[in-house]
C-alpha positions in Angstrom: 0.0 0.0 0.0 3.0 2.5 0.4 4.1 4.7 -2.2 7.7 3.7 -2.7 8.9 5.8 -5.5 11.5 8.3 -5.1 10.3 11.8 -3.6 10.9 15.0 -2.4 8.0 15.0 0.2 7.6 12.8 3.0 5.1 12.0 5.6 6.7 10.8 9.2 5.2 9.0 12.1 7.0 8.6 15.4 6.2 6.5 18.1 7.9 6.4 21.4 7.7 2.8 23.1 8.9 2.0 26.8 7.5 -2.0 27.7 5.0 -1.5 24.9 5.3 -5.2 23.7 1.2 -5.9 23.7 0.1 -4.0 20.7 3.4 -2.8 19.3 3.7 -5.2 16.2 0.2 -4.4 15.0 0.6 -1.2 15.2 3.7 -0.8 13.3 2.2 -4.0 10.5 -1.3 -0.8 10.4 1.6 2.3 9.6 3.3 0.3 7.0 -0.1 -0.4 5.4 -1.0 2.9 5.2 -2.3 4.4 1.6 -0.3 7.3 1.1 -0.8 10.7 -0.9 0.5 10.8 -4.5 3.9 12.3 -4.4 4.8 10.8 -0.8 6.7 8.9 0.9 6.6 7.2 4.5 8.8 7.8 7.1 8.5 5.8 10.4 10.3 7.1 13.6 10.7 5.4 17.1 12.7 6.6 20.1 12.7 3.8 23.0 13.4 4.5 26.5 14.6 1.4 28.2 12.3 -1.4 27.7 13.0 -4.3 29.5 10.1 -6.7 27.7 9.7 -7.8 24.1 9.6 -4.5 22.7 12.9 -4.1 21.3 13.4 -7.7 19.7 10.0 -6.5 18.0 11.1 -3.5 16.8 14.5 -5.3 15.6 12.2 -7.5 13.4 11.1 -3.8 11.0 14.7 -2.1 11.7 14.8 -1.9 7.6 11.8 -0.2 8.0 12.2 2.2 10.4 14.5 4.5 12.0 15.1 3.4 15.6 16.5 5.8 18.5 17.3 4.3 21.8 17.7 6.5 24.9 18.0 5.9 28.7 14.2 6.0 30.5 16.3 9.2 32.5 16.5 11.3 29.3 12.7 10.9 28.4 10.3 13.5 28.5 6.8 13.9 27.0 7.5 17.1 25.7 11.2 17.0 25.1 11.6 13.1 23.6 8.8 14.5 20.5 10.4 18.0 19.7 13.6 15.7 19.2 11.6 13.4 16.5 10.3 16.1 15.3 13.6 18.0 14.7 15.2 14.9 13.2 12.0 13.8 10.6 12.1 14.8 7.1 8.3 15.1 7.0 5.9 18.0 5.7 3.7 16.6 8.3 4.6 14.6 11.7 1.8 12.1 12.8 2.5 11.0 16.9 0.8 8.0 18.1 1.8 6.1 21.1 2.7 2.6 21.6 -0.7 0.9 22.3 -2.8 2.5 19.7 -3.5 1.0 16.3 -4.3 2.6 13.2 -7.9 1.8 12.4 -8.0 1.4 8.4 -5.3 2.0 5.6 -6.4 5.6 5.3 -5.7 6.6 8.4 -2.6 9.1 7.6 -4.5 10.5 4.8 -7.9 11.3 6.9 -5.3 13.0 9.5 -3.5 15.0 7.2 -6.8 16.3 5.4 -7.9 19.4 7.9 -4.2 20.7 6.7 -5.3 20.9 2.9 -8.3 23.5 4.1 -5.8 25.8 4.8 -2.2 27.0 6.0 -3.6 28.0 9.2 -4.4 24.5 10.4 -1.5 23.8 12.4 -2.6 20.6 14.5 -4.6 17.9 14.1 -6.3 15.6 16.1 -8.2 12.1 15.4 -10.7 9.7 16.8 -9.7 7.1 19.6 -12.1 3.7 19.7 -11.8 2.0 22.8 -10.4 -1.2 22.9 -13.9 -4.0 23.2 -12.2 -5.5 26.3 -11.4 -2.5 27.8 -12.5 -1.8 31.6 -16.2 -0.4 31.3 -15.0 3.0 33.1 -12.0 3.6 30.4 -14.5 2.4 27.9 -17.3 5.1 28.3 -14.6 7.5 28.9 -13.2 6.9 25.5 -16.3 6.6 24.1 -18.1 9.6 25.6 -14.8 12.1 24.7 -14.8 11.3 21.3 -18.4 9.9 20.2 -20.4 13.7 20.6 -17.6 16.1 19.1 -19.0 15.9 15.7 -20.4 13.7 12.9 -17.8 10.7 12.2 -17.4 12.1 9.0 -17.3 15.5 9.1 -14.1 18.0 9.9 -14.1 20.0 12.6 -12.1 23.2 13.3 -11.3 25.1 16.5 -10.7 28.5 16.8 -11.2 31.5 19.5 -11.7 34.2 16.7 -13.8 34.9 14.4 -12.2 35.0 10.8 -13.8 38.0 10.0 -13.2 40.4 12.2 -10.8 39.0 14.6 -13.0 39.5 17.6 -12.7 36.5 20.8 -16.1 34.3 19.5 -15.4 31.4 21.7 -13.7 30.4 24.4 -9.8 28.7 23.6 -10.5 25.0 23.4 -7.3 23.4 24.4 -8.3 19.2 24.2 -5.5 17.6 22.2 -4.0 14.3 22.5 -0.9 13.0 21.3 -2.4 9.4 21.3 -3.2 10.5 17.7 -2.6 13.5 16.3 -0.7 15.2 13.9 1.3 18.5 13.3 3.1 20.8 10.5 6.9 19.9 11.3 7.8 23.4 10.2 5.9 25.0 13.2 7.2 22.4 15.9 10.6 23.2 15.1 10.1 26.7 14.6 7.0 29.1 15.9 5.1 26.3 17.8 7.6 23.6 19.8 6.2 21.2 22.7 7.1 22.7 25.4 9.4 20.3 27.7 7.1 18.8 30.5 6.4 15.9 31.8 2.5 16.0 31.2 -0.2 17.2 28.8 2.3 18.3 26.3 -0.1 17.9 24.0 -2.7 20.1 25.8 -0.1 22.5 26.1 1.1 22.4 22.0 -2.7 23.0 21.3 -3.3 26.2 23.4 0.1 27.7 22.2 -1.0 26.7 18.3 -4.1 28.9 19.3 -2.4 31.5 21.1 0.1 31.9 17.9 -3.0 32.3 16.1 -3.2 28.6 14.5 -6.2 26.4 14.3 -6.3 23.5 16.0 -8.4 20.4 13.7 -10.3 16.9 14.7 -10.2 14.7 12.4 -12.5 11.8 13.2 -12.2 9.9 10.1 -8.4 9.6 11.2 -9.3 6.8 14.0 -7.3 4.4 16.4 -8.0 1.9 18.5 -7.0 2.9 21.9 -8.0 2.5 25.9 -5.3 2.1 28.8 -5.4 -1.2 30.0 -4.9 0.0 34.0 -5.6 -1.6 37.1 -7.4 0.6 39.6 -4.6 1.2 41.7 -2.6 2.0 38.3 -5.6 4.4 37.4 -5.5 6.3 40.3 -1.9 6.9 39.9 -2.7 8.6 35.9 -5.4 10.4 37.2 -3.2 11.7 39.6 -0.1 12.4 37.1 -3.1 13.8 34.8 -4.2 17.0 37.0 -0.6 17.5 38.6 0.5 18.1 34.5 -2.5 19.7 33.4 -2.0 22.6 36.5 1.5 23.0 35.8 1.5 22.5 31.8 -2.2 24.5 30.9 -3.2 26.7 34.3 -6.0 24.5 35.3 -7.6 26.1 38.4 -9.4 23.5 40.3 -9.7 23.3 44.5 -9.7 20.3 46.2 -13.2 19.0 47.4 -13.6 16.7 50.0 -17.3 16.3 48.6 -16.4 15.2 45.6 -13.4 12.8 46.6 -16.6 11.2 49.3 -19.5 11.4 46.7 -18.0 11.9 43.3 -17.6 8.5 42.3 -21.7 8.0 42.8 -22.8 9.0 39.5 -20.3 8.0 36.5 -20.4 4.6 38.4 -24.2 4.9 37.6 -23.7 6.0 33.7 -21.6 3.4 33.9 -23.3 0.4 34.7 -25.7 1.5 32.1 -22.9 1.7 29.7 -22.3 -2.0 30.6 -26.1 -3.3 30.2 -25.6 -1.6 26.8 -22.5 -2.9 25.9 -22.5 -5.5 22.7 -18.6 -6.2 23.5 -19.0 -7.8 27.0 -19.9 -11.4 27.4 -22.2 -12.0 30.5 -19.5 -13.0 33.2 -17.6 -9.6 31.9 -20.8 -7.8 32.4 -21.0 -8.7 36.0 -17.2 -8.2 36.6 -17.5 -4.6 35.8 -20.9 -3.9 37.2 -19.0 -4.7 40.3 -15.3 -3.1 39.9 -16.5 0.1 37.9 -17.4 1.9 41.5 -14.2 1.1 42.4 -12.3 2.9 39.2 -14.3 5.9 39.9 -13.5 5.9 43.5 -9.7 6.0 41.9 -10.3 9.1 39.4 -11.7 11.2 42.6 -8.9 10.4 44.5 -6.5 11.2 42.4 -7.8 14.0 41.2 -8.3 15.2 44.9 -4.6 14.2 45.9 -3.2 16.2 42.8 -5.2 19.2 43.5 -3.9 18.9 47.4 -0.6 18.8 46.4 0.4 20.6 43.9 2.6 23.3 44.4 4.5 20.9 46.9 8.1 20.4 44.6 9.1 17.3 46.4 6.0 15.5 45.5 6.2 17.0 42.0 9.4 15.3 40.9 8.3 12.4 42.6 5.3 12.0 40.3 7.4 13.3 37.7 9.6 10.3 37.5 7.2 8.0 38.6 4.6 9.4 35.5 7.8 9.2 33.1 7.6 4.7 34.0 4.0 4.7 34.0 3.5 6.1 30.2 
């Protein structure tokens, strides 16, 4: 399916792994597959961090076909470990995905790419994330919920603060973004528009400073993955906790701790969910009933996470702490 010919242009896709063996070869078998514009060619990036599982001997098995970058799990940053693909790719157009999510047809780079066509001002992009069918129920609906009511699956969408007649503020900055799947003009990250280097919601961060430059941000949900953390609850505690700490420091979220919320909080997604599970095609009855009883428990993780990041932020010690600790949980 890819163009091979000799060309000027190129398209690249990097992918940073750390113990990513699960999905990792399926992934990279959905990139190769990819149909690719007239006039370009792939390029296929990877920086790994350490792994310690299968991930490496996998990526050994396509080294012809990518361009692998191995670095100590010290040296990794969110922010930091993408400017430096991004700097190194030959690209027009940089497509991130991470580890664990899969391309969802052979036209996925071309359906993320699209919103940049429309105009020059696009400058990030954006696409669709499909949860996993196995996933936890909570994750699930999450997923689900985030990306099924943004707009018509096949329509583009385009954000923007201002209105492009006048110039006057029209809405307010819309900064959702995720790296799980998105895709930038190379010539703004290494220019006007870098990641900034921190260790959470980078991506959140590259959106509003795409916005504030005076860029559009895109979504693209045509451009679709399949993608859901596979986390424990204790595990998704910890990444709702690394999520507010890096979404206070990296976008100026201003939240206060509620002890209300960390007691009752939990009460109603546990409700939406359990009727997201009696809906559910995906679940087999014995799954059904697992969730319906461990759901309550995941939400009682997101409230107090949320409510120990809120706490403690500002508190440095505990910062790097969770710094490191978020940099072996990606």
């Amino acid at each position: 399916m890819s163009n091979k010919s000799p060309t000027n242009k190129y398209i690249s896709v990097f992918m940073p792994t750390f113990n990513g063996d699960k999905y990792l070869a399926e992934s990279i078998e959905a990139i190769l597959n990819q149909e690719l514009p007239k006039g370009y060619s792939l390029e296929v990036l990877v920086t790994d961090s350490g792994s310690t599982d299968k991930t490496l001997e996998i990526l050994e098995q396509y080294q012809s076909k990518l361009q692998l970058t191995k670095i100590p799990n010290s040296e990794f940053g969110h922010g930091k470990t993408r400017s430096q693909a991004a700097h190194i790719a030959k690209g027009e157009f940089i497509l991130f995905l991470s580890q664990d999510a899969t391309p969802a047809h052979y036209r996925w780079i071309i359906n993320m790419i699209e919103p940049f066509f429309i105009s020059d001002s696009v400058g990030c992009v954006f696409g669709k994330q499909n949860p996993r069918p196995d996933a936890a129920a909570t994750i699930k609906r999450e997923v689900s919920s985030v990306f099924g009511g943004i707009c018509a699956p096949d329509a583009l969408l385009i954000h923007r603060d201002k209105s492009l007649v006048d110039r006057k503020t029209t809405n307010p900055l819309n900064t959702f973004f995720s790296d799980v799947n998105s895709a930038v003009r190379r010539d703004l990250l290494i220019g006007k528009v870098p990641f900034r280097e921190v260790q959470y919601a980078e991506d959140q961060a590259l959106a509003e400073d795409m916005q504030n430059k005076g860029y559009w941000k895109a979504y693209a949900p045509l451009g679709e993955v399949w993608h859901s953390n596979e986390y424990s609850v204790h595990e998704y505690y910890k990444r709702k906790f690394d999520e507010y700490i890096g979404l206070q420091e990296s976008t100026g979220l201003l939240l206060s701790p509620s002890v209300r919320s960390l007691l009752l909080g939990w009460i109603r997604p546990s409700l939406r969910d359990y009727k997201f599970i009696y809906r559910d095609v995906d679940y087999g009855f014995m799954s059904k009933l697992l969730w319906y009883v461990k759901s309550p428990l995941y939400n009682i993780a997101l409230q107090r996470g949320k409510y120990k990041a809120l706490k403690h932020y500002g508190d440095s010690s505990a910062i790097e702490k969770i710094s490191l600790e978020a940099k072996l949980r990606r």
